[in-house]
C-alpha positions as CSV (number, residue, x, y, z in Angstrom):
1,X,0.0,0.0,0.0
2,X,1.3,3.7,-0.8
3,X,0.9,6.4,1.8
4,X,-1.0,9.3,1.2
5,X,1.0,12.4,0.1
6,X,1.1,15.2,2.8
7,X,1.1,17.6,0.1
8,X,-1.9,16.7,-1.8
9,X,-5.0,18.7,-0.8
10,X,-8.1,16.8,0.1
11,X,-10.9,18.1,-1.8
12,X,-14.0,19.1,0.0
13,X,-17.1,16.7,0.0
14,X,-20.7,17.7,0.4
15,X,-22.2,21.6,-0.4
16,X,-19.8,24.3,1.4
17,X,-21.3,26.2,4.8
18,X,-22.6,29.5,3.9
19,X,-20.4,32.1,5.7
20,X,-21.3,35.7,6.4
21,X,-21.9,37.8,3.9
22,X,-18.9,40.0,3.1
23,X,-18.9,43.5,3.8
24,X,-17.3,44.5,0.5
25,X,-20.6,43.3,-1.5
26,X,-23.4,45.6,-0.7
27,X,-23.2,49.4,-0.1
28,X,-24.6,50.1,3.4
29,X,-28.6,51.6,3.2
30,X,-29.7,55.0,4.0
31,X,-33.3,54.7,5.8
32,X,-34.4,58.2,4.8
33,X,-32.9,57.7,1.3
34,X,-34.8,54.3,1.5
35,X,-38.2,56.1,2.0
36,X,-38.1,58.5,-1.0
37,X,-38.6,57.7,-4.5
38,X,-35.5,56.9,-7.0
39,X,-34.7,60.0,-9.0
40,X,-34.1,58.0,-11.8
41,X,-37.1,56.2,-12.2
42,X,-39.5,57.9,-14.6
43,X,-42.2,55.2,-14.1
44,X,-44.9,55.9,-10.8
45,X,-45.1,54.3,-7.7
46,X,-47.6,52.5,-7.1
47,X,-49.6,53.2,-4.2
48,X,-50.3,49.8,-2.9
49,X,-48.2,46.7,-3.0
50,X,-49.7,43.4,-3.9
51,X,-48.5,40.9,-1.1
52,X,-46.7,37.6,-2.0
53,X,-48.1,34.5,-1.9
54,X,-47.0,31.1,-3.0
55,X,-48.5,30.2,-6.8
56,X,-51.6,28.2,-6.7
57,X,-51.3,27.7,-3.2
58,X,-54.6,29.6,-1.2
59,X,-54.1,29.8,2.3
60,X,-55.8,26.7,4.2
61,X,-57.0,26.3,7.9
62,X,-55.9,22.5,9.1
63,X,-57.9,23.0,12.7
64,X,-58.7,25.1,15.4
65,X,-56.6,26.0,18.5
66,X,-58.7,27.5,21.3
67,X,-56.6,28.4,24.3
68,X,-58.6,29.9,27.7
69,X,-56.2,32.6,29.8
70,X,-58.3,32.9,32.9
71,X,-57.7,30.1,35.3
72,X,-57.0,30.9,38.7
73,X,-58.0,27.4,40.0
74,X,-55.0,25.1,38.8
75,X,-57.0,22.5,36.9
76,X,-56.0,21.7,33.3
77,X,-58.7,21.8,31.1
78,X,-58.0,19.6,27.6
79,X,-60.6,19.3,25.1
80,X,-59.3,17.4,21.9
81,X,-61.4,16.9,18.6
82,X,-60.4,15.7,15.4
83,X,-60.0,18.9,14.2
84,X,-59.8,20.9,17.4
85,X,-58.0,21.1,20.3
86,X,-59.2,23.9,23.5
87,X,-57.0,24.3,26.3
88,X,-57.1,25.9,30.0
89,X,-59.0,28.3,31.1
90,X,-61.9,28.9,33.9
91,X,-64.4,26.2,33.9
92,X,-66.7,28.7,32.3
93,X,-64.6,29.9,29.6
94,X,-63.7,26.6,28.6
95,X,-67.2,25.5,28.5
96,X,-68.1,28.2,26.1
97,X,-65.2,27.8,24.0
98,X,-66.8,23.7,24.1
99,X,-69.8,25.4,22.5
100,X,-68.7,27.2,20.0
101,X,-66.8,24.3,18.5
102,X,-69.5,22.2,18.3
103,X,-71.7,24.8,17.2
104,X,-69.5,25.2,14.7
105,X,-68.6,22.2,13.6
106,X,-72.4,21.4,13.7
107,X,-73.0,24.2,11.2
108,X,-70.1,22.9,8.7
109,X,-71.8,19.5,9.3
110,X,-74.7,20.6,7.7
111,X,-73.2,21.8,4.9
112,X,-71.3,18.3,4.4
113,X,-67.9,19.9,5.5
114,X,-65.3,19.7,7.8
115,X,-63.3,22.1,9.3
116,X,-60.0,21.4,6.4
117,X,-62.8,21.9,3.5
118,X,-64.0,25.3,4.5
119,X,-62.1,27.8,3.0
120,X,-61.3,31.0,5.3
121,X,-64.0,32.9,4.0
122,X,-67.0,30.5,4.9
123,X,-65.0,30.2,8.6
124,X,-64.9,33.8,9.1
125,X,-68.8,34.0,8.0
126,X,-70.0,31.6,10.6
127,X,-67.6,32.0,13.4
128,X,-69.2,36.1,12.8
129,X,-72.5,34.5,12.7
130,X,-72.0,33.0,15.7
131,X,-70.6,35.3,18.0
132,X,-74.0,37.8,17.3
């Protein structure tokens, strides 16, 4: 068997670790400079911009999380559902937040949905309903 040679260089396996940026690559920002318009730009600004979302991706509710902030006894309160889960507070906030799951997942029911097949819209409409 031969040795290795010292003086060889190993070459690197697997994808090389991002390092800091370097300070020589971008030209430090001016916040008030930020704010105002380019001179240079003939074309208008508009006045609002679009957000970003992911392409043909809508947003999607998977479940419901309900969480109760008022318990002064101790107790744990956990009430799971297949696509709910409502934790803590008093025994009377937890017991409301009990009844509005079911009347909302009564309501979807009716329709033939679950809580993953309403959109965010039809949630919104009935959990408003609801709270009048």
């Amino acid at each position: 068997m031969s040795k290795p040679d010292p003086d060889k260089k190993k070459k690197p396996t697997g994808s090389p670790k991002a390092g800091p940026p370097k300070a020589g690559n971008r030209k430090p920002r001016d916040k008030k400079a930020a704010m105002e318009p380019a001179a240079q730009s003939p074309a208008p600004i508009p006045a609002a911009v679009p957000t970003r979302r992911r392409k043909g991706r809508e947003p999607k509710v998977e479940g419901l999380i309900g969480v109760g902030l008022d318990n002064a006894d101790g107790h744990t309160r956990i009430t799971k559902g297949e696509h709910f889960v409502l934790l803590g507070g008093s025994s009377e906030t937890h017991e409301q937040m009990q009844e509005f799951t079911i009347k909302l997942t009564e309501r979807l029911a009716k329709q033939g949905k679950r809580i993953p097949d309403a959109t965010i819209r039809e949630l919104r409409d009935l959990v408003s309903d609801l709270k009048k």
